[in-house]
C-alpha positions as CSV (number, residue, x, y, z in Angstrom):
1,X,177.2,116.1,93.6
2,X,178.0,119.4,95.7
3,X,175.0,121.5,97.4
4,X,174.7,125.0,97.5
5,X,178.2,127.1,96.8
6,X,180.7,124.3,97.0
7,X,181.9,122.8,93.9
8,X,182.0,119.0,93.1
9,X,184.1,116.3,95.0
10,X,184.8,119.7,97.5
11,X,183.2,117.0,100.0
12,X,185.7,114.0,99.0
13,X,188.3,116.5,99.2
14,X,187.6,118.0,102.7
15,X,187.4,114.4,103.8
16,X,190.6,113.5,102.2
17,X,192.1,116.4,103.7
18,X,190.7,115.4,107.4
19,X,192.1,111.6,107.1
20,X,195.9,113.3,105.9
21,X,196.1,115.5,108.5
22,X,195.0,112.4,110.9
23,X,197.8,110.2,109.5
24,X,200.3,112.7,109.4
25,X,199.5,113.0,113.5
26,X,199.4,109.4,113.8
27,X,203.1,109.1,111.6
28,X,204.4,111.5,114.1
29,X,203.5,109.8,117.2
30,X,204.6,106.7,116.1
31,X,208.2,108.7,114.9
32,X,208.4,109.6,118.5
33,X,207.6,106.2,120.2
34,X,210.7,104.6,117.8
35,X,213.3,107.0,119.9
36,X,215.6,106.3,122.3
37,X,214.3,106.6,125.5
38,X,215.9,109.5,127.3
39,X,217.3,109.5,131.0
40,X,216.3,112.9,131.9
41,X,213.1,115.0,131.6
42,X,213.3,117.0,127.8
43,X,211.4,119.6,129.8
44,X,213.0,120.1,133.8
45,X,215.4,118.1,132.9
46,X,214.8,115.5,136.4
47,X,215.8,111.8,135.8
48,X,213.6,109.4,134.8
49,X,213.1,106.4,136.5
50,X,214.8,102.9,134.8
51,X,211.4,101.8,135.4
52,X,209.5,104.4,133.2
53,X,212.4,103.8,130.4
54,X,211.8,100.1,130.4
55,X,208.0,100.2,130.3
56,X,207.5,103.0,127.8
57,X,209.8,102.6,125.0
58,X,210.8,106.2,123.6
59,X,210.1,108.0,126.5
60,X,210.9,111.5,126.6
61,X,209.1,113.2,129.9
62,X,208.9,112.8,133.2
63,X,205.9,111.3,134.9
64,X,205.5,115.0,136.7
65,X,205.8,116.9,133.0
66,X,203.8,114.0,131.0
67,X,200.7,114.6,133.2
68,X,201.0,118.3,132.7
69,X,201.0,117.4,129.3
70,X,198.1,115.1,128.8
71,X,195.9,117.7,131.0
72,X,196.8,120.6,129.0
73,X,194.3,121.6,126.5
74,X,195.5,121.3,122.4
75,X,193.4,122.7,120.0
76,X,193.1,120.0,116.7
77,X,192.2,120.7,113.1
78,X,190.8,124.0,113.3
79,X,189.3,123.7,110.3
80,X,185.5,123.8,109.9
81,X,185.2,121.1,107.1
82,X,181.8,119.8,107.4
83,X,180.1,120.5,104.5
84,X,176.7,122.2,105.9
85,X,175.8,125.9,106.7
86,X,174.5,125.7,110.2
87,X,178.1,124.0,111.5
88,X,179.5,127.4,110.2
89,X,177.1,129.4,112.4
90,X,178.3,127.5,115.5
């Protein structure tokens, strides 16, 4: 049973569509840890530690690049998908 304007199962389906688009980010993490670890930097290109390579399997950054990384601000979903009004007013 939907409320106000949405049709019914629009809830299910918004929180289908939420746990997909979670999976899909999770699949593509776990795509990323399963490569060969590389033995320079993908972004400045500096070597990277045997250390790093043995203890993080897949590794593509450098310590330096992977802290910029992790500090960086990324925007997920982007999608308003709760079902009430006020959340849409926010």
């Amino acid at each position: 049973m939907a409320g106000g304007w949405a049709r019914d199962g629009a809830v299910n389906e918004q929180i289908e569509a939420s746990i997909e688009d979670e999976l899909k980010r999770l699949k593509a993490a776990q795509s990323r840890q399963r490569a060969e670890s590389r033995t320079h930097c993908a972004e400045c290109d500096e070597p990277i530690s045997e250390k790093r390579r043995a203890a993080i399997s897949g590794v593509q950054l450098c310590i330096d690049c992977q802290q910029d990384r992790d500090g960086a601000f990324r925007a997920r979903g982007g999608i308003n998908r709760r079902g009430s009004k006020d959340s849409q007013l926010k």
